[in-house]
C-alpha positions as CSV (number, residue, x, y, z in Angstrom):
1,X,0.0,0.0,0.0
2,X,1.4,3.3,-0.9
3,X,2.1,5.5,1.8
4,X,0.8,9.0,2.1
5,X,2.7,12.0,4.3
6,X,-0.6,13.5,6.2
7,X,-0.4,16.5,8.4
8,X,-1.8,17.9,11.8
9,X,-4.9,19.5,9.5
10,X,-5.5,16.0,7.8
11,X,-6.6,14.8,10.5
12,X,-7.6,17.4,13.8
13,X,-10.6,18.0,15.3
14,X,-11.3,21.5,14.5
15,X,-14.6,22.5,16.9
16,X,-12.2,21.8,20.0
17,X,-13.9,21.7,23.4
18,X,-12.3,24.3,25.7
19,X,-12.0,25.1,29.1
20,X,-11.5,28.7,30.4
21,X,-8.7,29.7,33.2
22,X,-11.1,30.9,35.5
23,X,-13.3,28.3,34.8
24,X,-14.2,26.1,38.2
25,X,-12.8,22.1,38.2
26,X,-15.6,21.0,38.8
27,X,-17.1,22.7,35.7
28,X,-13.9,21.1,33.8
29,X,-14.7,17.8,35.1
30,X,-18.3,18.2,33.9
31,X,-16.8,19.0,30.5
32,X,-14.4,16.0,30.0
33,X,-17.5,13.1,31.3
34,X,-20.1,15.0,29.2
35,X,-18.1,14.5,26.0
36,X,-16.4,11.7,26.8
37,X,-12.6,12.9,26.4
38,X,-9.8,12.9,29.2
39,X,-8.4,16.5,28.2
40,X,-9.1,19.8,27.5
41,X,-7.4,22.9,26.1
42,X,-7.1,26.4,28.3
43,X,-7.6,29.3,26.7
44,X,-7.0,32.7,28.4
45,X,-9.3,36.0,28.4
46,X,-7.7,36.8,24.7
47,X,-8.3,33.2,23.2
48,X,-4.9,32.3,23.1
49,X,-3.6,29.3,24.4
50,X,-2.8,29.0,28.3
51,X,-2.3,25.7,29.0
52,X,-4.0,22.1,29.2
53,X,-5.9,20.1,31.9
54,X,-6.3,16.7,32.3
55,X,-7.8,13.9,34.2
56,X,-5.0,13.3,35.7
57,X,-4.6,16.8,37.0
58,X,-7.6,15.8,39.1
59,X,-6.7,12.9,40.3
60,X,-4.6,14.3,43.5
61,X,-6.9,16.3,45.1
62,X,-7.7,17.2,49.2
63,X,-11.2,16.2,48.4
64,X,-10.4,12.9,47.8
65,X,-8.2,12.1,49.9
66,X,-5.6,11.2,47.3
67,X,-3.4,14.2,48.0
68,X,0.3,13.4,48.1
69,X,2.0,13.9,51.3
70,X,5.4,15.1,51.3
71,X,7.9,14.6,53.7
72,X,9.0,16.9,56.5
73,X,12.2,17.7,55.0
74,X,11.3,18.5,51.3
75,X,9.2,21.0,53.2
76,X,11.9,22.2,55.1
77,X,14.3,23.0,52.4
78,X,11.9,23.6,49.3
79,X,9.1,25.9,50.7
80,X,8.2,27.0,46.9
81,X,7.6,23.6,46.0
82,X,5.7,22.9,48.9
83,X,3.5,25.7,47.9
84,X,3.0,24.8,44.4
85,X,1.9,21.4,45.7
86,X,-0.6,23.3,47.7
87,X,-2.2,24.6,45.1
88,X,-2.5,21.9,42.9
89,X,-4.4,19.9,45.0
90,X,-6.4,22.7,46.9
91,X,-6.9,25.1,43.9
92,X,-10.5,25.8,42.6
93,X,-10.2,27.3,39.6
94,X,-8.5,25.6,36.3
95,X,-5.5,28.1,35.9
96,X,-4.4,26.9,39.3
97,X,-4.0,23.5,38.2
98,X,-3.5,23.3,34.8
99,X,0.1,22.7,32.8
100,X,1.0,25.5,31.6
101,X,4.3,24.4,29.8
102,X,1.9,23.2,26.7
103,X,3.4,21.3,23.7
104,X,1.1,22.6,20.5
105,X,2.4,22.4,16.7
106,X,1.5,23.9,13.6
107,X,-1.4,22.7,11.3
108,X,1.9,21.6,8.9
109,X,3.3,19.3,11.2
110,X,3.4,15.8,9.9
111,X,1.8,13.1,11.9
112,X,5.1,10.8,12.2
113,X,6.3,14.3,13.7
114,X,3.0,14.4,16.2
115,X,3.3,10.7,17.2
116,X,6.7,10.8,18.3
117,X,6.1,13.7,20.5
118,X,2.7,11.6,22.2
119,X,5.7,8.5,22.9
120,X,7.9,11.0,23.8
121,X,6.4,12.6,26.6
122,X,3.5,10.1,27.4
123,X,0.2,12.3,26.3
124,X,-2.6,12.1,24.7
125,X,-3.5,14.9,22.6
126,X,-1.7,17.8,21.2
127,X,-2.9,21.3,20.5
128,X,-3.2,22.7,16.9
129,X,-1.6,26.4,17.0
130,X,-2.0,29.3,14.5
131,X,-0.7,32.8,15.2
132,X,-0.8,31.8,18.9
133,X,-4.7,30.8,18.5
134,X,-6.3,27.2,19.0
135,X,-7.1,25.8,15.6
136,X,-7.9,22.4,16.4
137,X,-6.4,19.6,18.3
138,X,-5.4,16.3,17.4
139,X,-5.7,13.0,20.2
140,X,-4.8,9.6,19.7
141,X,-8.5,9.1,19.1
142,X,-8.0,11.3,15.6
143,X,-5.5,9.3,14.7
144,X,-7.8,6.2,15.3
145,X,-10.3,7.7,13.2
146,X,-8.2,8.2,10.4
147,X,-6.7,4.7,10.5
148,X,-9.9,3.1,10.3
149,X,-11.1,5.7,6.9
150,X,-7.8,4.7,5.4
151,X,-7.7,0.5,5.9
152,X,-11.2,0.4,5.1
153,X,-11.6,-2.9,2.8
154,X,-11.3,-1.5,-0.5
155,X,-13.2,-2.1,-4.0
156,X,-12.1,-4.6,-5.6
157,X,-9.7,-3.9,-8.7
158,X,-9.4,-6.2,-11.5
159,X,-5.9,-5.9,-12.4
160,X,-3.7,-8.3,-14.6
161,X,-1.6,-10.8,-12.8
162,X,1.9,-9.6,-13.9
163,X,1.1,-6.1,-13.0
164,X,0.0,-7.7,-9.5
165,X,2.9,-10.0,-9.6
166,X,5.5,-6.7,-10.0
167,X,3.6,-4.5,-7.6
168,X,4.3,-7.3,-4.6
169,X,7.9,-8.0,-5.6
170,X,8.7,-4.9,-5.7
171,X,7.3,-4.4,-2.0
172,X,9.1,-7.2,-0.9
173,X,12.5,-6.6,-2.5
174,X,12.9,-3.4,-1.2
175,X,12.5,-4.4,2.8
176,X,15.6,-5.5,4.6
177,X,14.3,-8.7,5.4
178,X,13.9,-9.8,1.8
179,X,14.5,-13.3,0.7
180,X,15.6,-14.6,-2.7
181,X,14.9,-17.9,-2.2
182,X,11.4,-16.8,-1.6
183,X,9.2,-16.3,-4.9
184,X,5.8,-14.9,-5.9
185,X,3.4,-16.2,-8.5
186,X,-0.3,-14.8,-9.5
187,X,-3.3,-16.5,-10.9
188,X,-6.4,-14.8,-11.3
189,X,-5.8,-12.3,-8.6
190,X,-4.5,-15.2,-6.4
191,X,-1.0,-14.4,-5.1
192,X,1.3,-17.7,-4.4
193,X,3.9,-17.3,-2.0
194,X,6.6,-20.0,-2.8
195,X,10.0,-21.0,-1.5
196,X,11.9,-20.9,2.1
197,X,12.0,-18.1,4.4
198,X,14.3,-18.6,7.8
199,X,12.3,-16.7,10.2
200,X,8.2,-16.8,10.8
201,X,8.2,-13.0,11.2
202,X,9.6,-13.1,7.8
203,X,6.8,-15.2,7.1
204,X,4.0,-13.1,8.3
205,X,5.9,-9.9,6.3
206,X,5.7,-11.7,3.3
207,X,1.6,-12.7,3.3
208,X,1.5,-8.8,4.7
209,X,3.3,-7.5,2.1
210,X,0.8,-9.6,-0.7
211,X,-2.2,-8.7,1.1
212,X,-1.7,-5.0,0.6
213,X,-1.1,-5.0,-2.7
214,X,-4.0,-3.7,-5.0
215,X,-6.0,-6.2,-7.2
216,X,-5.5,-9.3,-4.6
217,X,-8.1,-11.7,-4.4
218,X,-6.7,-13.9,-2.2
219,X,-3.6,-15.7,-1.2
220,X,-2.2,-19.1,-1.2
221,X,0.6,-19.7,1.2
222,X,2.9,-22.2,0.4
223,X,6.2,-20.8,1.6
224,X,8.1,-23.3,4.2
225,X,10.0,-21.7,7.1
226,X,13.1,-24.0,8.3
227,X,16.2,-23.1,10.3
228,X,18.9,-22.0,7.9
229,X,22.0,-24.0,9.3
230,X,20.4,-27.6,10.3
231,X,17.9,-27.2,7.3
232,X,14.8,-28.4,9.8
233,X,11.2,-26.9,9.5
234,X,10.4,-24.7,12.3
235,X,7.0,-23.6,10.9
236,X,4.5,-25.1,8.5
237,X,2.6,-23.3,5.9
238,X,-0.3,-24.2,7.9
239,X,0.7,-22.6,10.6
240,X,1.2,-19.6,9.2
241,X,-1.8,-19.5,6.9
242,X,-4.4,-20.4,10.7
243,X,-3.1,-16.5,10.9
244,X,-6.3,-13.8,10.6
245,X,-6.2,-12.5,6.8
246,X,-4.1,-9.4,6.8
């Protein structure tokens, strides 16, 4: 399957749900169960911006009796911490609790760019900034959304076999865990995958790699997998082919 470069405005929700700085928690926390998300955006009194505020901002909290309690010498010798802490658990208002240190991007910014910063630094969603203003904002649940409009099962092509044939060696061939002794043939839309491979992740790549390919009606696994020094079978065919279709 070819692969398209999408970008944060591919794919963002644009009508963003926001909270306020001066809004109360609890109106926050109203906010995130009544729409079902775990996050929402700050903005200040000009619209820009401020921060973010999650569930998990919420989960420490006096009221709950989940507030952390620090020990008599961190208080001792870091007052201003001790403070801050204080507020985060005690504080009424969203702008006391919220982060303020917000990562947003540009609508340009490639996904690939968006994911790594979610592993990165363990979030959830990302803020969509233009001139300083929320745009949009795009959470794991976007990109969910657009992976399920884009592996959709797609109509069915009628293409010849040698063009099919071509368009899966080629996909193949250019991975580093191509085989030669491994071989493709196509009969009416029905790719054969024939030879030895020496790995079963090698295996599962290669009925991968046919199954993507447009015009594929089917496959027919007939590849053997065997340990490349002693020459045994370490995985049958049928094995292989018990495997969900890809």
């Amino acid at each position: 399957m070819a692969q398209t470069a999408f970008n944060a405005s591919d794919v963002m929700t644009r009508n963003v749900i926001a909270a306020r700085e001066d809004m109360s928690i609890t109106a926050a926390a109203g906010l995130m169960l009544e729409n079902h998300i775990s996050g929402l955006p700050v903005l200040d009194s000009h619209g820009r911006l401020a921060g973010i505020v999650t569930e998990g901002d919420l989960l420490r909290r006096v009221e709950l009796g989940t507030a952390r309690k620090r020990s008599r010498w961190a208080d001792l010798f870091t007052p201003a911490s001790a403070a801050q802490d204080y507020v985060l658990v005690h504080g009424r208002r969203v702008g006391e609790i919220m982060t303020r240190n917000v990562l947003a991007v540009a609508v340009d910014t490639p996904l690939a760019e968006i994911v790594a910063i979610m592993e990165d630094h363990r979030i959830k969603r990302i803020p969509i900034v233009e001139n300083g203003r929320l745009v949009g904002i795009v959470s794991r649940a976007d990109l969910l959304k657009a992976l399920i409009a884009l592996t959709r099962d797609r109509p069915e092509e009628n293409l010849p076999d040698d063009q099919i044939r071509a368009s899966v060696l080629a996909e193949i061939r250019k991975q580093p865990w191509s085989t030669r002794n491994a071989d493709v043939t196509v009969e009416n839309g029905i790719v054969y995958l024939n030879g030895v491979v020496y790995d079963h992740r090698e295996h599962i790549a290669m009925r991968v790699a046919a199954a993507n390919a447009s015009g594929v009606k089917g496959i027919r696994d007939e590849l053997q997998c065997i340990e490349p020094i002693s020459g045994v079978p370490i995985e049958t065919a049928e094995e292989i082919a018990n495997l969900p279709p890809a």
